[in-house]
N, C-alpha and C positions, 0 to 999 in steps of 0.2 A: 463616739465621733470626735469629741474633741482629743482624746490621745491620737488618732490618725494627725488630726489636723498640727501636731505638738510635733509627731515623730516625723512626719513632712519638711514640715519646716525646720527641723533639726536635722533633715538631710539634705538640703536646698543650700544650708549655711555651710555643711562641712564642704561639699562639692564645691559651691563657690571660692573657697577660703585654700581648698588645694590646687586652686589655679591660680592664684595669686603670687608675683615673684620683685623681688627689689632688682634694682640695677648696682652696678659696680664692679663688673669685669672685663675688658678688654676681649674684644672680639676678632672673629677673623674676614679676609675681605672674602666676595663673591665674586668671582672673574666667567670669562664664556671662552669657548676653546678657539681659537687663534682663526683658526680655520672658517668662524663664522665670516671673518671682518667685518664684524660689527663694535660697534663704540656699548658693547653689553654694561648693564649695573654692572659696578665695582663698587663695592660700597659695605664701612664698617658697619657693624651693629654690637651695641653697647651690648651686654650680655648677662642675663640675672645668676644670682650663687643656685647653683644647686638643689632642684625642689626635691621631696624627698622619694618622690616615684621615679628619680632620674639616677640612673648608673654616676659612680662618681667619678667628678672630672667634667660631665656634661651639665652644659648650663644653656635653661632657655633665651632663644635671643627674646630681648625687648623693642629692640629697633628692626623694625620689620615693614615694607612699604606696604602704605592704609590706602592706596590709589592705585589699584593694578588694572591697567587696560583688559578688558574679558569682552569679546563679539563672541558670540556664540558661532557663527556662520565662518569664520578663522580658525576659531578653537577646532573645529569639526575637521580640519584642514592638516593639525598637528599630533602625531604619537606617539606618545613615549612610552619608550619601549626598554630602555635598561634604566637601574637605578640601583649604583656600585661605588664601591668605596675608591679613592685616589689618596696620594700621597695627602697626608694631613689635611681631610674632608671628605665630600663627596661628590658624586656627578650624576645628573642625568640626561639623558641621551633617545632622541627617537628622530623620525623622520617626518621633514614637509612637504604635501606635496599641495599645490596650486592647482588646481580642477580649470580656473580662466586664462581664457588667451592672454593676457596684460599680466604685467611682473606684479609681484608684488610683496612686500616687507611683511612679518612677523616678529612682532617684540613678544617674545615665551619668558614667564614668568613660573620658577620652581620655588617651591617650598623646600626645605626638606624639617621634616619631623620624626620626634624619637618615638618608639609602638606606643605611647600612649595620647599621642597627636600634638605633644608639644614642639612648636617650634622652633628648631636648635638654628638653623639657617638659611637662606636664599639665594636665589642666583638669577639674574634676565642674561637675556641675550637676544638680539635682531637676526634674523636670516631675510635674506634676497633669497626670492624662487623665482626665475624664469614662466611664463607662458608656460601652461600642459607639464612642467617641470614638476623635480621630486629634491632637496638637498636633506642633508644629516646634517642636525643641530646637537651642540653639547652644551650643558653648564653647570659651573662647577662654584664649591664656594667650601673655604678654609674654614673648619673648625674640628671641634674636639668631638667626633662620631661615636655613637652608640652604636652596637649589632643586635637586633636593625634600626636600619636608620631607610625610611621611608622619601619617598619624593610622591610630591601635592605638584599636579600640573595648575596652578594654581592661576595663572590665565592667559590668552591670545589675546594679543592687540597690533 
């Protein structure tokens, strides 16, 4: 019993400890595609060196927003449906549609992460939907992309 309890805990410390990353790399911004005319996140994130489950050249961000608006009853509203590389980053991309008569705003918050769920970067963006309406949201955000590189609909608000 106690070597379980030894080898446990000896594997609680390595996992914690590989998720661990410093800061001190210049990051890239988060932009939302033109087309939304929204005032989307734009915003740096300071960016750690290179953990060693990360292809080289990719580094996890460390500045990442801790407050992301998420209504479930929105979220449900929103699909993303591509998640594709762009010049120098990525994007993702789906469709809103608005089920109520009254307009109404979505702020979509994306993650994007490299296949072993670390966060390399993010992107928001607002979409206006009409009443009964359907529009295409995209958003995109500048950095140093892995293949693959994942998108986290990470929340509606």
């Amino acid at each position: 019993m106690r070597s379980m309890v030894t080898l446990t805990a000896a594997l609680l410390v390595s996992l914690t400890a590989a998720g661990c990353t410093s800061s001190g790399h210049p990051a890239g911004n988060s932009t939302s595609h033109p087309a939304d005319r929204s005032s989307a996140a734009s915003a740096s994130a300071s960016q750690a060196p290179s953990a060693k489950a990360l292809p080289p050249g990719v580094v996890g961000a460390t500045r990442v927003p801790t407050k992301v608006a998420n209504k479930p009853a929105l979220r449900a509203d929103v699909r993303l449906a591509s998640c594709s590389p762009r010049a120098h980053g990525w994007r993702a991309s789906g469709t809103v549609h608005n089920p109520h008569s009254a307009a109404r705003s979505y702020k979509i918050t994306v993650f994007f992460t490299a296949d072993n769920a670390t966060v390399i970067g993010f992107a928001a963006t607002t979409v206006h939907v009409v009443g009964r309406g359907s529009r295409p949201w995209t958003a995109s955000a500048t950095f140093h992309a892995p293949k693959p590189t994942l998108c986290v609909l990470r929340g509606v608000g």
